[in-house]
C-alpha positions as CSV (number, residue, x, y, z in Angstrom):
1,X,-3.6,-13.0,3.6
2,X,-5.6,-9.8,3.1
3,X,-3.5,-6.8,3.0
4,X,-5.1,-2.9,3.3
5,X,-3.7,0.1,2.0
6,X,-4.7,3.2,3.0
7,X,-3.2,6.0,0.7
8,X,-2.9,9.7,0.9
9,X,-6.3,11.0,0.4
10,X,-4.8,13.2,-2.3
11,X,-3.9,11.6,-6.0
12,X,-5.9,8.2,-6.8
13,X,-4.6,5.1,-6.9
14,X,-4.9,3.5,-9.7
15,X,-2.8,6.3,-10.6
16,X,-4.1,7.8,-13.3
17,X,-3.1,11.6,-12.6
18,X,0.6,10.4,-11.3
19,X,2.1,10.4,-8.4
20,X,5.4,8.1,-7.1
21,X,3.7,6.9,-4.4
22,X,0.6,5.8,-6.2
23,X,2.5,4.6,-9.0
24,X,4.3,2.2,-6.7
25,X,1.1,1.1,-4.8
26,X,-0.5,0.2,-8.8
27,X,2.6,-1.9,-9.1
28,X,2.3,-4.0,-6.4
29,X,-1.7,-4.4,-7.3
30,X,-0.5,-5.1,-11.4
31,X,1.9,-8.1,-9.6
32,X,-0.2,-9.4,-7.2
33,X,-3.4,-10.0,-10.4
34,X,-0.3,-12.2,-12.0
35,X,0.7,-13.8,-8.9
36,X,-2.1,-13.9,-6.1
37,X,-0.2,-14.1,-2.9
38,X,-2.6,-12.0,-1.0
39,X,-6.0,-10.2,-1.5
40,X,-5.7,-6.8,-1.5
41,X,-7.5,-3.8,-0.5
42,X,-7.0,-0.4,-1.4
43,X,-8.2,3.2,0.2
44,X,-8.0,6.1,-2.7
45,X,-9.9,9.5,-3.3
46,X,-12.1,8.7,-5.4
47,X,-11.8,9.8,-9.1
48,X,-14.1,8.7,-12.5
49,X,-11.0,7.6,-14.5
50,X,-9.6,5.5,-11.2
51,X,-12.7,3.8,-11.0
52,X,-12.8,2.5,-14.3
53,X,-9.3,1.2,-14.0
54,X,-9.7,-0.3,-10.8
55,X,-13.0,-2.5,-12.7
56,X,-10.3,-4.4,-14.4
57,X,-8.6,-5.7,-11.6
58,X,-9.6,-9.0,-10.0
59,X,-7.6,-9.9,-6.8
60,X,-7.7,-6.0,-5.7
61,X,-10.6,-4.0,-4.0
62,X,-11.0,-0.6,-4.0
63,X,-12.9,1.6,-1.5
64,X,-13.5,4.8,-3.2
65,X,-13.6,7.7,-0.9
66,X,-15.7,10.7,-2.5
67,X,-14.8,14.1,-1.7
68,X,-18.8,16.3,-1.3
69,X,-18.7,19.3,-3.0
70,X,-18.9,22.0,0.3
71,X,-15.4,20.5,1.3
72,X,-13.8,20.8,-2.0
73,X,-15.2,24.5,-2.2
74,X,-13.8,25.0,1.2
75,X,-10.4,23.4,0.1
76,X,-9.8,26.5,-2.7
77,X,-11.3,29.3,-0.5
78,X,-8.3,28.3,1.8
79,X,-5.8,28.0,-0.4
80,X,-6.6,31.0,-2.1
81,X,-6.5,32.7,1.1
82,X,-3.2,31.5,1.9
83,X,-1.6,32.2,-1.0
84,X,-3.4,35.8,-1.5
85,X,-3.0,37.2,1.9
86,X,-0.2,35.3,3.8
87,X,1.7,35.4,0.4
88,X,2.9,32.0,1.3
89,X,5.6,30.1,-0.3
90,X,4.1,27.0,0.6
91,X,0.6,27.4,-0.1
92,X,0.5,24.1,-1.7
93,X,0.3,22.0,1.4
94,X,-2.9,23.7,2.6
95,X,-4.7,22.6,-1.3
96,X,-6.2,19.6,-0.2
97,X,-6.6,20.0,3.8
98,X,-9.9,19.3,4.4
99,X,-10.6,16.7,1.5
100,X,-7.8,14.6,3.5
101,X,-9.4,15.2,6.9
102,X,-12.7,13.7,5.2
103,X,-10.7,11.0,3.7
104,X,-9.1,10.0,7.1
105,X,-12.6,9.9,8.9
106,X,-14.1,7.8,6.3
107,X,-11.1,5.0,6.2
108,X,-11.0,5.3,10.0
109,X,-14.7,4.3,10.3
110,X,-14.3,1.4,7.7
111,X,-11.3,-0.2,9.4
112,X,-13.2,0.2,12.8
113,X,-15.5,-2.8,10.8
114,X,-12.7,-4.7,9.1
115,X,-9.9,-7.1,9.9
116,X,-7.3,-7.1,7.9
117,X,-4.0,-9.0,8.6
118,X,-1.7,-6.5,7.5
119,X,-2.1,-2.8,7.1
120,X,0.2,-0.4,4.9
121,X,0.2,3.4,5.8
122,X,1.2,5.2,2.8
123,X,3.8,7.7,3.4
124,X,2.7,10.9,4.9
125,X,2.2,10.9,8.6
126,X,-1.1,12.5,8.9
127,X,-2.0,8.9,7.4
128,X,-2.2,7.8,11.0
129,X,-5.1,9.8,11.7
130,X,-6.9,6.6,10.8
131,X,-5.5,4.7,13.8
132,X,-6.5,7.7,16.3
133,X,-10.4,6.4,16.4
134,X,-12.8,3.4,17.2
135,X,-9.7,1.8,18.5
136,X,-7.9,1.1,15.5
137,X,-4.6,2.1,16.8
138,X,-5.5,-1.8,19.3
139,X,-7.2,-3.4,17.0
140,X,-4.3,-3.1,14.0
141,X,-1.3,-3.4,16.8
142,X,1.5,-5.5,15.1
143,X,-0.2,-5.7,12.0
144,X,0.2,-1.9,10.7
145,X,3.5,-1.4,8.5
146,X,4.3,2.2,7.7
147,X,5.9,2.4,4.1
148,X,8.2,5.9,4.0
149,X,8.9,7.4,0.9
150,X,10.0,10.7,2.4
151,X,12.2,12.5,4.5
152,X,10.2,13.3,8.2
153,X,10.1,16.5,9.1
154,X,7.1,17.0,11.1
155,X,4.7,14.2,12.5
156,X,1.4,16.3,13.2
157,X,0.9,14.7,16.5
158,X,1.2,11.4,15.2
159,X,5.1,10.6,16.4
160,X,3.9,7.9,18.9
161,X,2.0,5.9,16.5
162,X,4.6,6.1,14.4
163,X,7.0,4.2,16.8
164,X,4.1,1.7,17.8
165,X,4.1,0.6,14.0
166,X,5.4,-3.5,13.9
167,X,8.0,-2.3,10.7
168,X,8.8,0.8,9.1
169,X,9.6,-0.1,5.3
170,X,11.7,2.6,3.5
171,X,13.0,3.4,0.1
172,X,16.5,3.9,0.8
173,X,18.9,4.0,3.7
174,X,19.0,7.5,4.3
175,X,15.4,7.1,5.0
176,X,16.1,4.2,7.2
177,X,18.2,6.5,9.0
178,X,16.7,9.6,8.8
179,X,13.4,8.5,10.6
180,X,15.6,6.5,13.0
181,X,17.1,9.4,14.1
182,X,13.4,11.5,13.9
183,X,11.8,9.0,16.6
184,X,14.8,9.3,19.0
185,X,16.9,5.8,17.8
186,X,14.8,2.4,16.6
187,X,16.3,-0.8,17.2
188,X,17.6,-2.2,13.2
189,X,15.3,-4.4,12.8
190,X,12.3,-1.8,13.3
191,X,13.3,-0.6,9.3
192,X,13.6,-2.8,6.1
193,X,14.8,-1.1,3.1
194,X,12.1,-2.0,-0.2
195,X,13.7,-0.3,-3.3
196,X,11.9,1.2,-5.8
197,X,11.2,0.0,-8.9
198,X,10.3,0.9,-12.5
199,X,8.0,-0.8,-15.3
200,X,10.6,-2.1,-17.1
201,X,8.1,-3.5,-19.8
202,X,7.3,0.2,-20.9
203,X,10.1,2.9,-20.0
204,X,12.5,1.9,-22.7
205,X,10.2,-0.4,-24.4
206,X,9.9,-0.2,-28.8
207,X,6.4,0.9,-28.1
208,X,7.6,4.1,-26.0
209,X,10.8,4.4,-28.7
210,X,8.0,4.8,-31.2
211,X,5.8,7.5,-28.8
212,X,9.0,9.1,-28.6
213,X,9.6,10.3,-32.3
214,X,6.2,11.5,-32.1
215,X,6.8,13.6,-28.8
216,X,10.2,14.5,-31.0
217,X,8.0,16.0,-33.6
218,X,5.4,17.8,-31.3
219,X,8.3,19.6,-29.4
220,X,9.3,20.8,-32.4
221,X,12.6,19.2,-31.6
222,X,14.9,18.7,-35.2
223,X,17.1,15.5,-36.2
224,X,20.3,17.2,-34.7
225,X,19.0,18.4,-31.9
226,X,20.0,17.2,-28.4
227,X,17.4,16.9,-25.8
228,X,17.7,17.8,-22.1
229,X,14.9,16.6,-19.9
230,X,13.3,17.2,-16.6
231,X,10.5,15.2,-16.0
232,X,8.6,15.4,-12.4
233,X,6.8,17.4,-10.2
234,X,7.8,21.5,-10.8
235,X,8.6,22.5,-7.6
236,X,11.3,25.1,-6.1
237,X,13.2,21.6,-4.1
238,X,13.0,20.0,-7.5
239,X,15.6,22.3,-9.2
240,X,13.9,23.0,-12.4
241,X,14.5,26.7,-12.3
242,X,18.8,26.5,-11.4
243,X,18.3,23.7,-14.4
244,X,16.7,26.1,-16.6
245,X,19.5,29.0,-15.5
246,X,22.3,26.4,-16.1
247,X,20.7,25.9,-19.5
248,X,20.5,28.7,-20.6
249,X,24.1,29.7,-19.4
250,X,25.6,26.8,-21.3
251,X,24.3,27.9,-24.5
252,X,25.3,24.8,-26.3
253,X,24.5,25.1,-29.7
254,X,21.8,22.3,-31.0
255,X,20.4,21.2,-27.7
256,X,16.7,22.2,-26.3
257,X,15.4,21.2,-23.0
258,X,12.4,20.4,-22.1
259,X,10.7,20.9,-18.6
260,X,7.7,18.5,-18.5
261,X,5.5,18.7,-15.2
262,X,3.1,21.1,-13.7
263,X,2.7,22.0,-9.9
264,X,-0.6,20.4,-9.3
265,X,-0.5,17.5,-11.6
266,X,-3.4,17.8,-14.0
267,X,-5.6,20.6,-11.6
268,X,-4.8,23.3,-14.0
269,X,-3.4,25.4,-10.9
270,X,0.1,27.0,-11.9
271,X,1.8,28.7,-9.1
272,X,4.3,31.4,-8.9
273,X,7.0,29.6,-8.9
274,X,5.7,28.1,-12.8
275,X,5.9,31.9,-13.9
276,X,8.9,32.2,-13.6
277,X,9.9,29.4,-15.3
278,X,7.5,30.4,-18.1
279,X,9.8,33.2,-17.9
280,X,12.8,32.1,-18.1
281,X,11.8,29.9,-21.1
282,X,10.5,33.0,-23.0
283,X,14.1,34.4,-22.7
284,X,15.7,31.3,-24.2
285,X,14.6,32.2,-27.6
286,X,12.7,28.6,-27.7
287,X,15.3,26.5,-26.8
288,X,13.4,25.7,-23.7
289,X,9.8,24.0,-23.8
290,X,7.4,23.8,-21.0
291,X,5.1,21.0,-21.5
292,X,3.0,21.0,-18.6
293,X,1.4,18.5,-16.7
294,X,1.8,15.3,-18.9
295,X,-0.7,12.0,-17.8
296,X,1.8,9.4,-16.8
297,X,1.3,6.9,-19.1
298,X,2.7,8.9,-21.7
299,X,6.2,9.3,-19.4
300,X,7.8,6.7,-21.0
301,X,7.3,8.1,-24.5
302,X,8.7,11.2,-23.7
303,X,11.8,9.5,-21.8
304,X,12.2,8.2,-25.4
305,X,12.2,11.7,-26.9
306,X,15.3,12.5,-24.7
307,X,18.9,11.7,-25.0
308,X,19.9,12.9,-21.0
309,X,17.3,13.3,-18.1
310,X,18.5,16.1,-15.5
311,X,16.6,15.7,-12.3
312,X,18.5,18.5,-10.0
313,X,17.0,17.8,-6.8
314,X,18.1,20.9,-4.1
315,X,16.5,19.1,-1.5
316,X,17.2,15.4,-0.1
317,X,15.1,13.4,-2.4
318,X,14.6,9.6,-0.9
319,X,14.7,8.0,-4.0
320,X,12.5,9.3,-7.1
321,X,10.6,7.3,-9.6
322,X,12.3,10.1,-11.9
323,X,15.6,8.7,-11.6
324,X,15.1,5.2,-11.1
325,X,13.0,5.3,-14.7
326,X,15.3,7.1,-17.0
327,X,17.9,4.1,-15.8
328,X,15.3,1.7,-17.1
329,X,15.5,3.5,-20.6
330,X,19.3,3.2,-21.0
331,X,19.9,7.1,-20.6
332,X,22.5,9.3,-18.7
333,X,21.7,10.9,-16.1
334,X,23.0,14.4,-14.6
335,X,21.8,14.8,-10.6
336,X,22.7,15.5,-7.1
337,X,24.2,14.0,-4.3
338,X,21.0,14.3,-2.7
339,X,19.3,11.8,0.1
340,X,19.2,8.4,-1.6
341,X,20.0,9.6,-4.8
342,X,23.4,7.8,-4.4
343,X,21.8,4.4,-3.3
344,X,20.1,4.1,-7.1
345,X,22.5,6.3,-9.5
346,X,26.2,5.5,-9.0
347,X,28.4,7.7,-11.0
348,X,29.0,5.4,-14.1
349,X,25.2,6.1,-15.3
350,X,25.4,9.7,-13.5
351,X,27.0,12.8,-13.0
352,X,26.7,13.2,-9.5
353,X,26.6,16.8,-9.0
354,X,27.1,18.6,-5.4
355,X,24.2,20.4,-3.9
356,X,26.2,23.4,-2.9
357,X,26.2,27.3,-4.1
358,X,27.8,26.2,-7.4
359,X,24.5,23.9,-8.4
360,X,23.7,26.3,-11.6
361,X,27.3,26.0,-12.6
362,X,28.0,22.5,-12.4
363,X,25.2,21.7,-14.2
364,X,25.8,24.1,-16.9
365,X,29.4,22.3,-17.1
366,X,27.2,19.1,-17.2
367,X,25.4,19.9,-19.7
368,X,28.3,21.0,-22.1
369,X,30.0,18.4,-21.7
370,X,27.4,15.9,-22.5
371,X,26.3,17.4,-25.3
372,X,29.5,17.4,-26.5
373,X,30.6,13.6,-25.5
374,X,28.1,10.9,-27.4
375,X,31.0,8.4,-26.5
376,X,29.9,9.5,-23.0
377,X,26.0,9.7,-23.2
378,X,26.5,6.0,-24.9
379,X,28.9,4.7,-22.4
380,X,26.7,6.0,-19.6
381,X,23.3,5.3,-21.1
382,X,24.4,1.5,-21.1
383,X,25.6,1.5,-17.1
384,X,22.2,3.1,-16.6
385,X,20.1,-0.2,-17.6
386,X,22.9,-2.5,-15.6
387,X,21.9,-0.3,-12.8
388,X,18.2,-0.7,-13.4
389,X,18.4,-4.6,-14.0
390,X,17.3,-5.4,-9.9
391,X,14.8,-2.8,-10.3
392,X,12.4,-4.7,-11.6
393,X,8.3,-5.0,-10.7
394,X,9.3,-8.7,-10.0
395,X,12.2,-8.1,-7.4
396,X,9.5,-5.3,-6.0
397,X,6.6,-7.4,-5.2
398,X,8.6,-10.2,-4.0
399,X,10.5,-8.4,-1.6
400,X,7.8,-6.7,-0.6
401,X,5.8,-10.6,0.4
402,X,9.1,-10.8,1.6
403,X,8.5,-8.5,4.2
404,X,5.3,-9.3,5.5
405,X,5.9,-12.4,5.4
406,X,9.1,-12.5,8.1
């Protein structure tokens, strides 16, 4: 069976910068080198470091897409204009318009010449762009699966293909519903739920314990001292900053937190919204590190540094590789009742924290008390890895067969 996926046209897959979604796509290409159900094929943006990865895989091949300079130069003359004149709060979405619009056109043109049996649309819905030309949108009819990580909220003209697809595979079942309700209903067996999964050979591994101490020592974190981490993308839906507020308002003596992430991944771009973080932190009187964008294979080292992960999603997070992973290392966790948040952290590993106007106080309560249970942190961290034990690259790339294969 050969299998295509086409990505987002905006982080690389392998996934060298980061990224959930790419992350996941790199698992399913690690499990298929050890198991070789299928031949796969996979669309990225092209990156240096990517393409060296990608030489070391055997039953995976990658198309490369590579962005020409006048588009990327026309990329940050919009963004900067977006942000400097409309003063928008979103400017992010606009970073990488055009490279994406090349992207599409290329993969377009190369499916137009290929026949693959099964074709996987990665997540954001201007991914179907690729079906919209030389008759694709025929050509892959029952064969294209759309794999949802995210909440719909707008289908840039794409809402028809989106229905046409042969099965919508989600994260969670509040995706499952969520887009069922977005195209107007969808008979059950339309959506197939594929949960996430996590390395489980590296987040809470000895090698990452040992990586840890040394992220410990960089920190400048002491023996006594309690770690707090957030670890993910640093944006205003994540909750860093009412995390940061909470923080500081529990004052708990012996504790630091550390806020690891950037807004752009490794572009070197920091937005507003990361300046007033910056400070925030100044104001703590260093009990609050920002780390910046850290390359994601040294996640599972700082995991290790931590004794609780606080991901505070505001927004209705599907189901994040940033909560699924601290599970794998055997740590508590303090989050939201957000999305499909629930379906992965039950409230034996978690405080489960409303998302309501009382977010910066709960969490402050969260924190206190945590740092002042370690019967609690123990008892939790332990529920945490029975929570993680399905999760595993395994059960992921055999359900995911599974799927394809019905």
């Amino acid at each position: 069976m050969n299998i295509a996926f086409v990505t987002s046209g905006y982080l690389p897959v392998p996934a060298v910068i980061g990224g959930a979604v790419e992350s996941l796509v790199d698992y399913l290409i690690k499990m298929n080198e050890k198991y070789h159900k299928a031949n796969f094929t996979v669309y990225s943006m092209y990156d240096e470091r990517a393409e060296r990865e990608a030489s070391k895989q055997h039953n995976c091949r990658y198309k490369f897409i590579k962005t020409p300079d006048f588009i990327k130069a026309g990329d940050k003359a919009i963004y900067q204009i977006v942000k400097t004149f409309f003063k928008s709060k979103n400017a992010k979405q606009y970073r990488y318009i055009l490279q994406r619009l090349w992207f599409f056109k290329k993969v377009s043109a190369d499916l137009a010449v290929s026949n693959y049996d099964k074709l996987i649309l990665e997540n954001h819905p201007t991914i179907f762009m690729v079906l919209k030309k030389h008759g694709n949108a025929q050509r892959y009819l029952g064969k294209c699966y759309y794999h949802l990580h995210n909440e719909i909220t707008n289908d840039f003209g794409c809402k028809e293909l989106m229905g046409q697809v042969h099965k919508i595979i989600t994260v969670s079942n509040f995706i499952s519903q969520s887009i069922s309700t977005y195209l107007g209903g969808l008979p059950r067996k339309k959506t197939v739920v594929l949960r996430n999964c996590v390395d489980e050979k590296r987040f809470g591994s000895a090698a990452a314990q040992k990586d840890g101490k040394i992220w410990r020592e960089k920190f400048g974190i002491k023996s006594n001292e309690i770690v707090f981490l957030f670890c993910g993308r640093v944006t205003p839906e994540k909750g860093a900053k009412e995390l940061m507020t909470a923080f500081c308002k529990a004052d708990v003596p012996n504790t630091k937190l550390i806020v690891a992430g950037g807004y752009f991944y490794g572009s070197g771009v920091k937005s507003a919204y990361e300046q007033k973080l910056c400070y925030i932190a100044e104001s703590s009187g260093n009990k609050i590190v920002l780390t910046g964008f850290i390359p994601y294979n040294d996640v599972p080292g700082v995991y290790a540094a931590a004794d609780v992960v606080c991901i505070p999603s505001v927004c209705d997070d599907a189901a994040p590789l940033a909560v699924i992973e601290p599970l794998a290392c055997g740590l508590p966790l303090i989050t939201t009742l957000s999305g499909g948040i629930p379906e992965y952290a039950n409230d034996k590993c978690a405080l489960l924290l409303p998302r309501d106007g009382k977010i910066v106080d709960n969490l402050a309560k969260g924190i206190q008390y945590l740092a002042e249970n370690p019967e609690a942190r123990e008892r939790m961290g332990k529920e945490s890895l029975r929570a993680a034990e399905k999760l595993t690259l395994d059960n992921y790339y055999r359900n995911f067969m599974n799927i394809l294969s019905e």
